[in-house]
C-alpha positions, 0 to 999 in steps of 0.5 A: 591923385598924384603930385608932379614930383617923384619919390627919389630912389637914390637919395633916400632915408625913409622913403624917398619924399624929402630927396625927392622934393629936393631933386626936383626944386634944386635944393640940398637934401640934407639941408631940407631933412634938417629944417625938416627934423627942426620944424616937426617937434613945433605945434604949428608944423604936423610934420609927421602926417605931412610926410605920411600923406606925400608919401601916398601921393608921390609916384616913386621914380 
């Protein structure tokens, strides 16, 4: 199974899910990579496996 939206392989850190969702909605990948970093450390949001698990999904581009 594979999700719509790529990995990006220009606007990476880690592996490329966060620049990828960004490029592909429009969005600033800086500004999500921080919302990102602020939401992980809450109990409502698993940020980590999250990213683990898109990560697997997402084709690389």
């Amino acid at each position: 199974m594979h999700l719509p939206i790529k990995r990006s392989s220009n606007n990476k850190v880690i592996a490329g899910v966060l620049g990828g969702i960004a490029e592909h909605f429009g969005w600033n990948a800086n500004l999500l990579r921080l919302i990102y970093i602020i939401l992980t450390p809450t109990s409502v949001f698993a940020g980590v496996p999250i990213y683990l698990i898109l990560w697997l999904l997402m084709e690389e581009d």
